[in-house]
VOZAGU-804443 format. One record per residue (C-alpha): x, y, z; residue in one letter; chain; residue number from 1. Coordinates in Angstrom, 3 decimals, always signed. Example, Ala and Ser with C-alpha at 12.3 -4.5 7.8 and 13.67 -1.06 7.14 Angstrom:
VOZAGU-804443
atom x=+12.300; y=-4.500; z=+7.800; rest=A; kette=A; nr=1
atom x=+13.670; y=-1.060; z=+7.140; rest=S; kette=A; nr=2
***
This chain:
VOZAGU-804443
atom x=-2.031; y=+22.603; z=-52.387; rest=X; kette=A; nr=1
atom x=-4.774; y=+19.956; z=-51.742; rest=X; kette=A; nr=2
atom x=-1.882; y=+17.444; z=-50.494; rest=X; kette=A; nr=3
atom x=-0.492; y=+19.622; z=-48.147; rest=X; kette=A; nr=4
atom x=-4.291; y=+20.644; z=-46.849; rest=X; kette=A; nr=5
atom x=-4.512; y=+16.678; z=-46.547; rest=X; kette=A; nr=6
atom x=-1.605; y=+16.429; z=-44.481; rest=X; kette=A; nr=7
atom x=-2.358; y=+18.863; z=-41.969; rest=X; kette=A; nr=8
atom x=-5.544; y=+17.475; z=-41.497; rest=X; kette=A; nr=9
atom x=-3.909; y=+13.726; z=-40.874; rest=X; kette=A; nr=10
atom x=-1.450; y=+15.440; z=-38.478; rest=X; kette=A; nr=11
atom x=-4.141; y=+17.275; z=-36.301; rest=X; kette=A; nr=12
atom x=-6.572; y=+13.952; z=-35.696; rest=X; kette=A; nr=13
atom x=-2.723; y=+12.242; z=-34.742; rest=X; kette=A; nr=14
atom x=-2.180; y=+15.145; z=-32.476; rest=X; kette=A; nr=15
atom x=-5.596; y=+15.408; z=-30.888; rest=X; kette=A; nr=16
atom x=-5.181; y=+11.332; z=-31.077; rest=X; kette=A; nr=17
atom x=-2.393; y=+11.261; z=-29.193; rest=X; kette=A; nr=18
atom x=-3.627; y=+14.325; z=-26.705; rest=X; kette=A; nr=19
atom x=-6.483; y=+12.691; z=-25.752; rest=X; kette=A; nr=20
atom x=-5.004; y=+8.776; z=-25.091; rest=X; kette=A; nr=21
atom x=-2.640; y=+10.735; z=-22.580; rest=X; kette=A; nr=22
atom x=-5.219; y=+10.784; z=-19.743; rest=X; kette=A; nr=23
atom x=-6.178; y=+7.352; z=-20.384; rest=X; kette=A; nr=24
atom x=-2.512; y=+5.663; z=-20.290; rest=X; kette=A; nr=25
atom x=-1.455; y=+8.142; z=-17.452; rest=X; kette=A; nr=26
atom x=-3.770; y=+6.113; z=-15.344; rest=X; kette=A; nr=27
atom x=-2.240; y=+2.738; z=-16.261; rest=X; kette=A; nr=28
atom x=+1.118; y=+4.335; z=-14.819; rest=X; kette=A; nr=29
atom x=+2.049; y=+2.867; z=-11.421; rest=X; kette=A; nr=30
atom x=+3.560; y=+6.228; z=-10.048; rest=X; kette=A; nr=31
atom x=+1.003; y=+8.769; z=-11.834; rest=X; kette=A; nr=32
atom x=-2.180; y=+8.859; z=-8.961; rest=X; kette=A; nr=33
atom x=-2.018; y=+11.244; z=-6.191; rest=X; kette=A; nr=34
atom x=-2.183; y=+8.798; z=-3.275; rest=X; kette=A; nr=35
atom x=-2.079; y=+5.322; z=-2.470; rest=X; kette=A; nr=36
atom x=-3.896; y=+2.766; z=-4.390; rest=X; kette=A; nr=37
atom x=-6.181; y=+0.387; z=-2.184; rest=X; kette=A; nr=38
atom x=-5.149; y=-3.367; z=-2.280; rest=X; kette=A; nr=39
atom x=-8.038; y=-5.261; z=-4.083; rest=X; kette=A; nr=40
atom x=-7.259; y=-8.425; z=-2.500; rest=X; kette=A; nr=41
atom x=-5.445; y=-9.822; z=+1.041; rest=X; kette=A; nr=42
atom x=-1.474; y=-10.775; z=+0.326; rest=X; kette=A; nr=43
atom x=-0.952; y=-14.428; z=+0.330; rest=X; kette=A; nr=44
atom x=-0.091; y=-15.663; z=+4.183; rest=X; kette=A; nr=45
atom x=-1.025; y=-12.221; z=+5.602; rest=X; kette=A; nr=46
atom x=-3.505; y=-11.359; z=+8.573; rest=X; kette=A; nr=47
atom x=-5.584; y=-8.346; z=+7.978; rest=X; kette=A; nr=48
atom x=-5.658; y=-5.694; z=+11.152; rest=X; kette=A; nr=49
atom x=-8.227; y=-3.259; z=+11.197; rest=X; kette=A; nr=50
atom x=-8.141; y=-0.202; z=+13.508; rest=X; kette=A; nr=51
atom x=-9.400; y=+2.560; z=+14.969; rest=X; kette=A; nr=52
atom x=-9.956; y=+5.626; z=+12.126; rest=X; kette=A; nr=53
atom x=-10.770; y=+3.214; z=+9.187; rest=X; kette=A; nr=54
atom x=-6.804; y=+2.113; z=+9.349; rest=X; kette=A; nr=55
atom x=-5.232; y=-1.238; z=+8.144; rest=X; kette=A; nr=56
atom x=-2.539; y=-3.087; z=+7.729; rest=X; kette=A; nr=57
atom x=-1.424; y=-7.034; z=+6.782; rest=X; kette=A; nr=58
atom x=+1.409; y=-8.842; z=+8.585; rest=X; kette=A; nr=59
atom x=+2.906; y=-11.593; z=+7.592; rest=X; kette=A; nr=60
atom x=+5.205; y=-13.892; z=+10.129; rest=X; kette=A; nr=61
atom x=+8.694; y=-14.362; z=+9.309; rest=X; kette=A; nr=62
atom x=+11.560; y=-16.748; z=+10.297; rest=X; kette=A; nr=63
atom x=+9.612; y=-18.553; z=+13.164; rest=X; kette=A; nr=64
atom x=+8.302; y=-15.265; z=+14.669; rest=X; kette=A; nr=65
atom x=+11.748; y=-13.696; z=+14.683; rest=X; kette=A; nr=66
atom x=+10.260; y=-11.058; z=+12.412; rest=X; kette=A; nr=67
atom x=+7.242; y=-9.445; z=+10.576; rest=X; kette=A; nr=68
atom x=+6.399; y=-8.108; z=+7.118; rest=X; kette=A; nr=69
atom x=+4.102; y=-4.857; z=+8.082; rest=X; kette=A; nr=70
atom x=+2.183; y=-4.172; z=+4.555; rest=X; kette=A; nr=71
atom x=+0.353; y=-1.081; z=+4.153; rest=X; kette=A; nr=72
atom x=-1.855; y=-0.039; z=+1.450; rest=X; kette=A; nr=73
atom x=+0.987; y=+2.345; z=-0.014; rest=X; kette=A; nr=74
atom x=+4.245; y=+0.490; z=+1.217; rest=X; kette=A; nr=75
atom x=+5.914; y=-2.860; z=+3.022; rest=X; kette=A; nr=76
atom x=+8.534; y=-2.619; z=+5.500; rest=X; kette=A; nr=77
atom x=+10.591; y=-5.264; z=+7.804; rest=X; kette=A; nr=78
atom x=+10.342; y=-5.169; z=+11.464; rest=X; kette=A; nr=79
atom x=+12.714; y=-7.414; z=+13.800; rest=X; kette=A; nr=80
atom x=+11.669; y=-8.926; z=+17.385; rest=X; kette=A; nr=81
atom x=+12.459; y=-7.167; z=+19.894; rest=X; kette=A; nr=82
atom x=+11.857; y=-7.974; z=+23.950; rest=X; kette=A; nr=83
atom x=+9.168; y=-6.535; z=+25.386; rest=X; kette=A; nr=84
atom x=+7.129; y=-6.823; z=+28.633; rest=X; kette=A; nr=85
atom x=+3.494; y=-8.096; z=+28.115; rest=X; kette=A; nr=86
atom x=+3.137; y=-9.126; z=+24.546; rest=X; kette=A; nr=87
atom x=+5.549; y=-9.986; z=+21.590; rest=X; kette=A; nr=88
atom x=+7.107; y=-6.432; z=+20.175; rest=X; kette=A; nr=89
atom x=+8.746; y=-5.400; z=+16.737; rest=X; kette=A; nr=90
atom x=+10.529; y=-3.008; z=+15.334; rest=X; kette=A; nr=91
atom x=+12.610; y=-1.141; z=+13.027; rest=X; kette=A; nr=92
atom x=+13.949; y=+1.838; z=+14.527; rest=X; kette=A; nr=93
atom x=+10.817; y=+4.310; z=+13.024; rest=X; kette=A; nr=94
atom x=+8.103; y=+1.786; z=+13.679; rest=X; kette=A; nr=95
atom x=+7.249; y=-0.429; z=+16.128; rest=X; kette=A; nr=96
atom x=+4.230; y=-3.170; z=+17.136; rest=X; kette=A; nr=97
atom x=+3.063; y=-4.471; z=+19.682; rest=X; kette=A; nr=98
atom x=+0.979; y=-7.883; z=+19.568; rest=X; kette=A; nr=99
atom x=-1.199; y=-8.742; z=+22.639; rest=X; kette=A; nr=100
atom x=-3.296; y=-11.764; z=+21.175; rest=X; kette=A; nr=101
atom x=-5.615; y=-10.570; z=+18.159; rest=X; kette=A; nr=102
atom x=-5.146; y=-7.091; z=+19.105; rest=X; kette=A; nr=103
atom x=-2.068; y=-4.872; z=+17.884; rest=X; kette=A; nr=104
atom x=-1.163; y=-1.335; z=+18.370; rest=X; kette=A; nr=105
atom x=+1.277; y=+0.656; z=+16.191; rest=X; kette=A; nr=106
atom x=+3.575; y=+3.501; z=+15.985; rest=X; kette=A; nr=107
atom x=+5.122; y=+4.719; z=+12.951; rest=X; kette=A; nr=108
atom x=+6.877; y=+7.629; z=+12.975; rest=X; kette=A; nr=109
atom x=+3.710; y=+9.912; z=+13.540; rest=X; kette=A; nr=110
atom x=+1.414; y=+7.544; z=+12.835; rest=X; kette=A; nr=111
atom x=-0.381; y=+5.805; z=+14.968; rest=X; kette=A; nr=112
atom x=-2.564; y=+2.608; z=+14.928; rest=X; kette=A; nr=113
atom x=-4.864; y=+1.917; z=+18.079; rest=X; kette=A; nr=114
atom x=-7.492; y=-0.702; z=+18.308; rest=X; kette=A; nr=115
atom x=-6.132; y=-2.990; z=+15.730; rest=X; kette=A; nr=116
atom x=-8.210; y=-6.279; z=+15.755; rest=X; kette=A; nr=117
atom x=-7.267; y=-9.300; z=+13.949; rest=X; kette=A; nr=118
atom x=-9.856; y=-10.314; z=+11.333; rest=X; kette=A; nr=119
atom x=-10.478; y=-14.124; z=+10.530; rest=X; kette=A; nr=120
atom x=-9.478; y=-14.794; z=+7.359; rest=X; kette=A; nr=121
atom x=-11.812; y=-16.301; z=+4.885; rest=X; kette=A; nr=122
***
């Protein structure tokens, strides 16, 4: 009778254990948080753009300016050249930039980024 009281005992502290290291390792899981996680640090070969509303986004040139790498803090997507009167334009069908200079303006999907500006990187 005293083994068996012994055993249930050892079983509960693994199960409250176990219960309790849940919360911890679900927030080592990539896809457990409820929204995007904030990049710590700038990708390698990216320019940070930071717009109107708190927005930003990173680009990164591709094949001699023939396309971009448009990272977000949540996701990365492609965007070709494509001609366009008064600065250099790129898209992908949902999204599409437009680079005068340092400034950029972008429209994705219902998103939209105004006022982007170029910062100097470090």
């Amino acid at each position: 009778m005293n083994t068996r009281l012994i055993k249930m005992t050892a079983l509960s502290l693994v199960g409250a254990t176990l219960l309790a290291g849940c919360s911890t390792i679900s927030n080592l899981l990539p896809f457990s948080s409820d929204g995007p996680q904030a990049r710590s640090t700038a990708p390698a070969n990216a320019t940070e753009y930071q717009c109107n509303g708190g927005k930003r986004f990173y680009l990164r040139t591709l094949d001699n300016s023939a396309a971009v790498w448009l990272i977000y803090p949540d996701r990365e997507v492609r965007l070709d050249k494509i001609s366009g009167e008064g600065g250099t334009r790129y898209s992908n069908g949902p999204a599409t930039l437009e680079l005068t200079g340092s400034e950029a303006t972008l429209a994705d999907g219902a998103a939209a980024y105004a006022g982007c500006k170029a910062l100097a990187k470090p």
